[in-house]
Phi, psi and omega in degrees: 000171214234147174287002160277312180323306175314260201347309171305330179247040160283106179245104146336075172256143178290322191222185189246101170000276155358303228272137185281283197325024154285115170279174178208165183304332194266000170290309210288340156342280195321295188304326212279311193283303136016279193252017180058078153228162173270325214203149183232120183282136158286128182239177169246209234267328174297353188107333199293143186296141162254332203184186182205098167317139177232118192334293193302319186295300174325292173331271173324344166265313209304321177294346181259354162301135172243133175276028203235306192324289199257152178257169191283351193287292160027238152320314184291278177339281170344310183253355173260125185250152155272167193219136168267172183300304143355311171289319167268000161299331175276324150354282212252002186283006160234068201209115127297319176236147167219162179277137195240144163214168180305183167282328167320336211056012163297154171283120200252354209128182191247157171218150163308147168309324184284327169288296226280276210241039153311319173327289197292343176268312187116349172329288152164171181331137164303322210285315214265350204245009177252327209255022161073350171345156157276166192298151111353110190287326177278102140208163187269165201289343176282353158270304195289338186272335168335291186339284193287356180262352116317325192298309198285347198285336187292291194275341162281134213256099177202154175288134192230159153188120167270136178230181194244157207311359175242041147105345227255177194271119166256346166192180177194159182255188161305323180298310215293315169315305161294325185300300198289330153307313195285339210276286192241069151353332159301338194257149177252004180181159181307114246234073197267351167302308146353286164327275196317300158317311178300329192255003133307319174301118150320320191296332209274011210222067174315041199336122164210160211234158180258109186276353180268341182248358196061031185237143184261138196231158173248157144211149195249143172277343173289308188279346159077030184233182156283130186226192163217120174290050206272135168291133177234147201256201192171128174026017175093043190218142208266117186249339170173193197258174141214111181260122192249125223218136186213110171297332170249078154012292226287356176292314203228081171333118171271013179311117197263114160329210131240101175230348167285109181192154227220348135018243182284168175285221170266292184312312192321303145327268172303346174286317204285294151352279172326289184343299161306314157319261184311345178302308186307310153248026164285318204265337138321327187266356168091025166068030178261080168316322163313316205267308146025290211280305189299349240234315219260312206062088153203174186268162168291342164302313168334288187278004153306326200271300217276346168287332170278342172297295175293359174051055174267145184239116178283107190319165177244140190276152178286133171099000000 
């Protein structure tokens, strides 16, 4: 046989027929449904953000498409926008985890409301925030005190819910999301126009001052709980709230570190933050890590590790 003959029965593929890994557009359809998210971010193989799918969007191309046609590298390109962080909160504010994939439709891993959106800001990569990199220095100080106030709301374990000076929402934690389910039951997810009005309103908002801490709490009455109101600052200028919610007083000193500050660093912070948590309820529960941990909503293992981390020393009871 002659090499043009060979040559003649030479069949060409772009990609290999065969391959089960091979996606197609109506997979990522499937994630979308899957992991129950609105958006999926693309990222590349490094961590970097490329765009952001949006369910609806996907949908609405498959229908005009013939899909046996396009490839999905494509199809991904085609449909990923940036989106700022603004855009995406009302997206994702009942969203705790989302799936991130390749230009590929592959699963690149899962990322946090907080991986998003530092990404989307530009802050930096998921890659640079697990190997601890530091932040990018030109940013403006009004993106950066955002910053850290996501940061703490992610970790500290309290119901939390911060808003910025006019009133309006900018983030909430898990706690805050259960505290606000037992209150109205009726709801399957966070009312925020709501939030915002009640804990603006004065009538929904009692005062009394604390003669054991000398501080002064709120309680709201839609939400039945206790708050503390904290200002949060910038170069001294007042940027927005952080309401901080303890359903008893007399149980769990609400006395707030001072950690909102445009200062220190970010770790600097959340170690000092935690830290002041756990000391406090250690030192509340009589140095009884059980009652501690229960005091915290974390497990006890949990909190050996995070005692030791911080090389806090538990007194020993007398007797």
């Amino acid at each position: 046989m002659s090499d043009n003959e060979i040559k003649s029965d030479i069949v060409l593929f772009d990609e290999n027929p065969y391959s089960p890994e091979i996606k197609k557009p109506e997979d990522i359809v499937r994630l979308f449904y899957v992991h129950n998210v609105p958006i999926l971010p693309v990222i590349s193989k490094r961590g970097i953000l490329f765009g952001i799918l949006k369910k609806e969007d996907v949908i609405a191309e498959l229908s005009d498409i013939a899909r046996s046609s396009v490839k999905i590298d494509e199809f991904v390109q085609k449909l990923a926008k940036k989106m700022t962080m603004d855009e995406l909160l009302p997206l994702v504010v009942n969203v705790k985890e989302l799936i991130a994939i390749d230009l590929f439709g592959e699963v690149q891993g899962r990322w946090s409301r907080l991986d998003l959106f530092m990404a989307a800001e530009g802050h930096y990569t998921k890659n640079e925030k697990e190997k601890g990199k530091e932040e990018k220095e030109a940013q403006s100080k009004d993106t950066v005190i955002e910053w850290l106030i996501y940061m703490v709301l992610e970790h500290i374990p309290r119901a939390l819910y911060a808003v910025n000076s006019n009133g309006k929402t900018i983030f909430f934690n898990g706690h805050f999301e259960e505290m606000y389910q037992n209150a109205f039951p009726e709801s399957t997810d966070v009312d925020i126009a709501k939030v915002e009005s009640i804990l603006m309103d004065s009538s929904y908002n009692d005062i009394y001052t604390s003669y054991v801490y000398k501080r002064q709490f709120f309680y709201n009455k839609e939400l039945k709980a206790y708050y503390e109101r904290v200002p949060l600052k910038s170069e001294n200028k007042t940027v927005g709230y952080l309401f901080m919610f303890e359903r008893d007083i007399t149980k769990q000193d609400l006395l707030v570190p001072d950690i909102i500050s445009d200062t220190d660093g970010i770790d600097e912070l959340l170690s000092r933050a935690e830290r002041s948590i756990l000391v406090q309820a250690l030192t509340q529960s009589s140095y009884d890590i059980t009652q501690a941990a229960k005091m915290l909503h974390i497990s006890v293992a949990d909190i050996k590790k995070r005692i030791k981390h911080y090389d806090i020393t538990i007194a020993k009871k007398e007797g």
